[in-house]
C-alpha positions in Angstrom: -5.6 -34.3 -19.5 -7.9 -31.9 -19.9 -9.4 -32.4 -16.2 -6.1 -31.3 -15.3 -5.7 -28.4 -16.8 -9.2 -27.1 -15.4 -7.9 -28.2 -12.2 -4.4 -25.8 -12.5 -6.5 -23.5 -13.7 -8.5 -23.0 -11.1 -5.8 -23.0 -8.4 -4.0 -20.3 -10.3 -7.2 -18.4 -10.0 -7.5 -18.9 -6.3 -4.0 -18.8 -5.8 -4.3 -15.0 -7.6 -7.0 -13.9 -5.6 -5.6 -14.3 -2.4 -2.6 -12.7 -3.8 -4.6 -9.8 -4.7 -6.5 -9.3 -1.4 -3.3 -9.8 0.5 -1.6 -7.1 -0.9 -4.5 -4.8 -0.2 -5.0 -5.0 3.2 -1.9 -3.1 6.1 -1.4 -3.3 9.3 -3.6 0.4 10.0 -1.6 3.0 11.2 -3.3 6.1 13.2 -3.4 9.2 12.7 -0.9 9.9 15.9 1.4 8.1 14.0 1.2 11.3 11.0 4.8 12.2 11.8 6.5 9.1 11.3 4.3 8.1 7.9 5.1 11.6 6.7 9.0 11.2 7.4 8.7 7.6 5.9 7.3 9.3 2.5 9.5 12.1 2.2 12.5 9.2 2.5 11.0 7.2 -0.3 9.6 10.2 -2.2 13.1 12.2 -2.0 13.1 15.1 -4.4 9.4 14.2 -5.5 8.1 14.8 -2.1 5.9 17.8 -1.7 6.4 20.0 1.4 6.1 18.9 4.8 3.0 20.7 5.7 1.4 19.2 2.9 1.9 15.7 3.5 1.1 16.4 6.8 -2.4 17.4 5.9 -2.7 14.7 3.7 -1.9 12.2 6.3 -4.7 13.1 8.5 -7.2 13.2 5.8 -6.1 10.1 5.0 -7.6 6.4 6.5 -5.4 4.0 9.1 -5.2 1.5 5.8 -4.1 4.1 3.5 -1.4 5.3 6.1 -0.5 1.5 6.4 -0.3 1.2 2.9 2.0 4.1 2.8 4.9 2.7 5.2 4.7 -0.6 3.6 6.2 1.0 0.2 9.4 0.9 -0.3 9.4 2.7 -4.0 8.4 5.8 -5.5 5.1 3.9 -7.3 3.9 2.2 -4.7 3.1 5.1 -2.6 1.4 6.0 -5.8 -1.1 3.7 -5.8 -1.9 4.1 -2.3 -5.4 6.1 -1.0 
């Protein structure tokens, strides 16, 4: 019995950590790619995006992961937490 709950225990830990580092990592996007990440943002950010130009510069500062990370999101909070 109590084998077994060590033993689902330490699944749920591995099973967490891959979740985890899976959800970190995107597909990188590059920095030619600025226009479409920016349009993606303002779409998801609506009337919380800032202006174009800014996002713009932003996007270039920012790494091919971060950009990734940015068109994955589909929400407001997401885009949040990315960079």
């Amino acid at each position: 019995m109590k084998s077994q709950k060590s033993l689902r225990g330490i699944t749920g830990l591995f099973v967490s950590v891959l979740v985890m580092q899976g959800c970190s990592n995107y597909e990188p996007v590059p920095v030619s790619e600025c226009n479409k990440v920016v349009a993606h943002a303002a779409k998801v950010l609506g009337n919380f995006a800032p202006s174009h130009s800014e996002m713009m510069a932003d996007c270039k500062k920012s790494t091919d992961n971060d950009r990734g990370c940015i068109m994955a999101s589909t929400k407001k909070g997401q885009i949040a937490q990315c960079g």
